[in-house]
C-alpha positions, 0 to 999 in steps of 0.5 A: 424583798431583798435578802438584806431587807428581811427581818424576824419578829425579834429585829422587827421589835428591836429596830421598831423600838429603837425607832419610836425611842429616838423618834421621841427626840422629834416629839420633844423638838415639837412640844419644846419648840411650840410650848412657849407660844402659850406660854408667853402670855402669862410669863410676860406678865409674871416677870414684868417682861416687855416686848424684847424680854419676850423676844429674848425668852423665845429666841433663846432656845432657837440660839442654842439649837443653833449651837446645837445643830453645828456642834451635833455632827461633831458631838454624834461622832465622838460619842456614838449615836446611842449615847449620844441621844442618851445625852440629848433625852437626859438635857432634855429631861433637866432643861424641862424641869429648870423651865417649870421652876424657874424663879426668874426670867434669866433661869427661864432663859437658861432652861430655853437655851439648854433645850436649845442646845437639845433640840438642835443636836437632836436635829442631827442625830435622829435622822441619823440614827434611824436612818443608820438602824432601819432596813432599806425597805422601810427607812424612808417611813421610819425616818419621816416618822421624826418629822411628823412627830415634830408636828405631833409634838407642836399639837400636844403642846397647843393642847396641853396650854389650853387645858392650863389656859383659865388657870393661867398657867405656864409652869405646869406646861414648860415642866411636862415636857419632862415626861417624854423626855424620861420615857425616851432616857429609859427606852434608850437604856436597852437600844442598839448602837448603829452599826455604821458607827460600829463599823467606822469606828472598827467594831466589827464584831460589835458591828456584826452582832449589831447586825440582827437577821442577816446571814453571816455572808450578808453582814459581811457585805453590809459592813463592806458597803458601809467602809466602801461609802466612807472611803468615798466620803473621807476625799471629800472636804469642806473646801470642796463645796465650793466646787462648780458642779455643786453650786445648784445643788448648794444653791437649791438646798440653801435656798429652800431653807431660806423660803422655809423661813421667811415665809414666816411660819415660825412667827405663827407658831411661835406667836400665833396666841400673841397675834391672836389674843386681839382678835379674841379678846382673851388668852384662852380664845387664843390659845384655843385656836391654836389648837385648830392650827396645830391639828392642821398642821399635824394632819396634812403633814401626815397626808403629805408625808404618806403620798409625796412620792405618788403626788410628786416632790416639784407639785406639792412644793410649787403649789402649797407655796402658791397657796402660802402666798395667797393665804398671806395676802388674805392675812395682810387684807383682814388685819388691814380691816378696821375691826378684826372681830367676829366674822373677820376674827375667823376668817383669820383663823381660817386663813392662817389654817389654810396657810398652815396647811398649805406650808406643811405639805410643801416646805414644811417637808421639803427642806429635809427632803431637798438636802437630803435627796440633791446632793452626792452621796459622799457629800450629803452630810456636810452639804445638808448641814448648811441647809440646817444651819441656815434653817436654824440661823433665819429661824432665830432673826424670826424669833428674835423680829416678829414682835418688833415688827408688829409694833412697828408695821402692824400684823398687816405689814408683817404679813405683807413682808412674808408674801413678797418673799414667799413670791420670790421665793415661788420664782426661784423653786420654779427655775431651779427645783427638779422634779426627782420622784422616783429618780435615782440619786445617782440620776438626780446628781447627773441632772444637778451637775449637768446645769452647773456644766450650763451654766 
């Protein structure tokens, strides 16, 4: 192992606490986002809420995550990353407890769109921090680690709405959320700066000290390479994007982005319970198979997460959205059936697990992954952002349509609409997605730009 690379007991803790701490924003993105699923079917009732208030409850807080996600790049680098998370645990802690409490459905939309706002620059700073504070030999686990506990949070929050199913309980679910949302407030508390941020903004010395377990002579070229990349950064603008030599880069990061989308997985998680209620004939059947669906996510995203760089970016995308096809088509032929009861009821469960299954591994890792490893490094942070917020944006036309769209076209023609797009979106990742395991991001830029020069 490199030099840089060791570390004593003493940085190993301190950098594995900070990790799990901000890692924690990972978690409350998943539980928020996959809470009001189960959730939905009793505040509907509650608040005399229709098929648009639903919607409206839903999308709110993809609106802010929105905002947030735009705002946070800005926001991360005025406050630092560390205050900046401290900021994004404690709106996370409010909005949790004004969700639980809510007295109506406008202070329940309130409470969505400040998560929202939580949830989106939280988005941008984890990653980044972690990424900022942990050794180059484990960055790549340590920064996947939010991605997998997004799905962590999802399943936690299927199963903390079974277990307030029979009650018919949507408080005690939405206000829960307040727990990690502490835990994460107080372990942040102690937690170090990133020393990227310390560095940029002339804090040497606290940068240095920052710097646990390296020799004086290697913090010294730490902090070198770090003022050497920013240098290299700051020639860049927004107006250089539109460059020809990035429009495939741009076009690839964009696009997956867009197949994450609108192959419809936010539909199902969101409002699996609501699809499903028909099929089982209660709330609480729903909710229970939703539970199903939540481990599968959570189970093969940590499979796929663990062996992506034996098994291969191009393989695993290409082949888990074939199966996101296939699996969508199958949806389309039983809700087509005249009764979606019993065998057909779990064959549609199984289907939408086999979906599930077959997103997580591909582009359900593959739109951080693509924008994070496509673009050149001097580039990467405003490029990616794009991605996100095109992430973000389909994402709340999802929230915002599915239930219109089941009145509209029935579950059969919703899911016929993702698998056409899902089929086009298998053409053009099979045209433009490279294979880039075990490549070098140097070697993966000469690759994008050299067919921009084809083009």
């Amino acid at each position: 192992m490199a030099a840089r690379d060791r570390q004593g007991p003493g940085q190993g803790r301190g950098i594995g606490l900070a990790t799990a701490v901000a890692a924690a924003g990972g978690l409350l993105f998943g539980y928020d986002t996959g809470v009001i699923s189960g959730a939905l079917l009793f505040i509907g009732p509650e608040f005399g809420l229709g098929e648009g208030g639903r919607q409206l409850i839903v999308s709110g807080l993809l609106a802010g995550a929105l905002v947030g996600a735009l705002a946070g790049g800005a926001i991360t680098d005025a406050l630092g990353r560390r205050r900046t998370l401290l900021g994004v645990a404690a709106v996370f802690l409010v909005g949790a407890v004004l969700s639980g409490l809510a007295p109506g459905a406008g202070t329940l939309l309130a409470a969505r769109v400040l998560l929202g706002l939580a949830i989106g620059v939280s988005s941008v700073c984890v990653p980044l921090y972690i990424a900022e504070i942990a050794p180059r030999a484990s960055r790549g686990r340590l920064v996947s680690m939010n991605q997998f506990l997004i799905t962590v949070g999802i399943l936690l929050s299927y199963l903390v709405n079974s277990l307030f199913a029979e009650a018919g309980s949507w408080r005690w679910p939405l206000a829960l959320a307040a727990v990690p949302a502490l835990a994460m407030l107080v372990g942040l508390a102690g937690a170090q700066e990133s020393p990227r941020w310390l560095v940029l903004r002339g804090r040497l010395d606290e940068a240095r000290t920052a710097l646990i377990g390296r020799t004086p002579e290697e913090a010294d070229a730490e902090i070198a390479e770090i003022r050497a990349a920013a240098r290299d950064e700051s020639r860049w603008s927004w107006a250089d994007l539109r460059r020809p030599q990035l429009r495939p880069a741009l076009t690839l990061g964009i696009g997956v982005a867009a197949v994450n989308q609108l192959v419809g997985v936010n539909a199902i998680l969101y409002y699996a319970p609501t699809i499903l209620e028909g099929v089982f004939g209660s709330e609480t059947g729903a909710i229970l198979a939703t539970v199903g669906i939540g481990l599968v996510n959570t189970i093969v995203t940590g499979i796929a997460l663990a062996r992506i760089d034996a098994w291969g970016r191009r393989p695993l995308l290409l082949g888990g959205l074939a199966v996101v096809v296939a699996s969508l088509v199958a949806l389309v032929v039983l809700f087509l059936l005249p009764s979606q009861q019993g065998v057909v009821g779990i064959l549609i469960v199984v289907a939408l697990c086999v979906y599930i299954a077959a997103f997580a591994a591909s582009l359900g890792i593959a739109i951080w992954l693509v924008n994070s490893e496509v673009f050149p490094t001097a580039v990467r942070g405003k490029a990616a952002g794009l991605g996100a917020t095109t992430h973000w944006g389909l994402d709340l036309v999802i929230a915002a349509t599915t239930l219109t769209l089941i009145t509209s076209l029935g579950e059969s023609g919703l899911f016929a609409i993702f698998a056409v797009i899902g089929a086009a979106g298998f053409v053009f990742l099979y045209r433009l997605m490279p294979e880039t395991k075990g490549r070098s991001l140097e070697e993966i830029d000469a690759q994008m730009q050299a067919r921009a020069g084809r083009r």
